[in-house]
N, C-alpha and C positions, 0 to 999 in steps of 0.2 A: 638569097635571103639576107638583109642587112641587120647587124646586131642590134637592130632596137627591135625589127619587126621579133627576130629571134629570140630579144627577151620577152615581149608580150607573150611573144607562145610559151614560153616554158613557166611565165605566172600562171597562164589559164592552165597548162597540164598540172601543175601541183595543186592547184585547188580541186582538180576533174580526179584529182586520185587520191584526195583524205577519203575515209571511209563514210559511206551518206545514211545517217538515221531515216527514218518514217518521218513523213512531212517536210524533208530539209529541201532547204531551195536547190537547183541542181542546173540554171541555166546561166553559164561562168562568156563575159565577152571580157574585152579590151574597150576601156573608157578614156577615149582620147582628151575629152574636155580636163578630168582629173588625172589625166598621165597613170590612170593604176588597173587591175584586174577588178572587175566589179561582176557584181551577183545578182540576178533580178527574182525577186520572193512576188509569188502569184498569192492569190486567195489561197489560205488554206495551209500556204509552211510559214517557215523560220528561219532565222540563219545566224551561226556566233560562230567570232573568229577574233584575235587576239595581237593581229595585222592591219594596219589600215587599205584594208580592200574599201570597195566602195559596195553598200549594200542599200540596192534601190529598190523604190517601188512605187505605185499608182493607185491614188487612193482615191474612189467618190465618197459613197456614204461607208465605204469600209473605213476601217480602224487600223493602225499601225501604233504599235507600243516599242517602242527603243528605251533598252534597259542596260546599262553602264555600270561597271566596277572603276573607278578613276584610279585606284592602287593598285587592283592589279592589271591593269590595262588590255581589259576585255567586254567585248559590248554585243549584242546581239536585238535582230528587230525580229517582231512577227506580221500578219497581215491577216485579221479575221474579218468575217463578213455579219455574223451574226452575234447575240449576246449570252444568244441560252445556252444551255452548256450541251445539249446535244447527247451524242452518243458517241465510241470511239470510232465507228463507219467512216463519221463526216467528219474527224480529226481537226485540224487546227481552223477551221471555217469557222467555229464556236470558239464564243471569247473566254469563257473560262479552259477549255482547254488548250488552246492557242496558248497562253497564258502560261499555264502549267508546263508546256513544252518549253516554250521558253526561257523560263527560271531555272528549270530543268539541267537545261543544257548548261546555260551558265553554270550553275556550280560544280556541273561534273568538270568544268572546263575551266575549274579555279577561284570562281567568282565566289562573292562571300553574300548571304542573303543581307545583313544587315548593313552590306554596302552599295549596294543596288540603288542606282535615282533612274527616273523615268522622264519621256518626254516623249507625249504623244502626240498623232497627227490625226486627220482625217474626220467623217463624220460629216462630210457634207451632202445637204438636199442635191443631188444632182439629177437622180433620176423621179421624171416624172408620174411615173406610174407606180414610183413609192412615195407621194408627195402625204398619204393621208396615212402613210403606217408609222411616220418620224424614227425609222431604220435608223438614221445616223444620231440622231439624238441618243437614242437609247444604247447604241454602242462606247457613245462617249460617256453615259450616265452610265454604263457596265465597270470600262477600264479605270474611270474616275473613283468606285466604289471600291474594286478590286486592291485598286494603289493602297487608297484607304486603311483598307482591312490588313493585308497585308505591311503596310507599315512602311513602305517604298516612296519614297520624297519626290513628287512631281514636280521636277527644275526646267521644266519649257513645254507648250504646246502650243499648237497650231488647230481650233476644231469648229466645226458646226460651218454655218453660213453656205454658201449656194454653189460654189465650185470645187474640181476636183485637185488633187496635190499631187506634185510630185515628190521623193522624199527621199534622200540618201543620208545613211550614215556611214561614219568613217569608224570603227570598232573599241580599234585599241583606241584615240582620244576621243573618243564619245561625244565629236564634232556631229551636229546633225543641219542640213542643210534642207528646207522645204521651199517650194515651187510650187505659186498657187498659178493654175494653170489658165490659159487663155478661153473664154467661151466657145470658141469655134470646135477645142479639141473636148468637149462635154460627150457630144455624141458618141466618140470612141470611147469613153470611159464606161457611158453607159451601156454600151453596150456589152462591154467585157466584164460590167459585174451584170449582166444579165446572164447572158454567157453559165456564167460560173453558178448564179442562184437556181439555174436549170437542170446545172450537173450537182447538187445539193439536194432539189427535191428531188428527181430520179432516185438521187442515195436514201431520202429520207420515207418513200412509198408513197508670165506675171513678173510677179516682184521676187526675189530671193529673199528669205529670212534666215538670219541664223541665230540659232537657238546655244548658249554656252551652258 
């Protein structure tokens, strides 16, 4: 084994062995493109860290919120599917509590509420057979109000219109990098938030941007 492959392993073991709350993301690779240990957050978690790991995810008509302390240099994103606030079953898949997890974390983890900015992603038409319910509209008209109320400064986004994103944040600088994706890969997207909105109701009975 040669000391770089040696160091990758020993980034993904320290992240494999913090202790993992309810809903936190938990699947750690080696991100060659960014040289760092990165985190891939599904429907439904979150994930705050205070390092620049790389915290990705894939969004159709889902929601991704990325929330930032710049002082004390900590940032954390979520990945919700829906806007209603749900029930605690269906955990972080509802945007208000998606939400609430992670503010949550943030401050147990140092962050200060009235230093919190935002920069959301996602909310796009991708799938067709939610083309008459406007799922991503209302998820953005969710996080948009939420910010709102809350009192949280929305410094970048990325939302609506017809394809899916991809989206990494870097923690501690609250660098967020979006990737609106190519049409060919739509089908995979929608597929995997079909996927997920299946395992919900059972529960329930391009171009690079960067955003500063």
């Amino acid at each position: 084994m040669t000391a770089a492959v040696q160091d990758e392993a020993l980034a993904i073991a320290a992240l494999r062995q913090r202790p993992r709350r309810d809903h936190e993301a938990s699947f750690f690779f080696w991100d060659p493109a960014f040289g760092c240990a990165s985190v891939k957050i599904l429907p439904g978690e979150f994930y705050v860290h205070d390092q620049d790991v790389a915290i990705t995810t894939t969004l159709g008509s889902c929601v991704a919120a990325c929330l930032h302390d710049r002082t004390a240099g900590i940032g954390g994103m979520n990945h919700f599917m829906l806007p209603d606030a749900g029930d605690a079953s269906a955990g972080g898949r509802f945007g208000a509590f998606a939400m609430e997890l992670l503010i949550n974390e943030l401050l147990k983890r140092g962050a200060r509420r009235n230093a919190l900015e935002a920069k959301v992603f996602g909310g796009g038409q991708v799938m067709k057979s939610l083309a008459g319910t406007l799922i991503g509209e209302k998820n953005v008209s969710f996080v948009q109000q939420f910010l709102a109320s809350e009192r949280i400064p929305l410094v970048g986004s990325d939302v609506l219109e017809v394809f899916p994103r991809k989206v990494c944040m870097f923690p501690r600088s609250g660098r967020v990098l979006c990737r609106r994706l190519p049409a060919a890969q739509v089908g995979q997207t929608e597929a995997q938030e079909a996927q997920y909105r299946a395992q919900l109701g059972r529960q329930r009975g391009g171009d690079v941007e960067l955003f500063r």
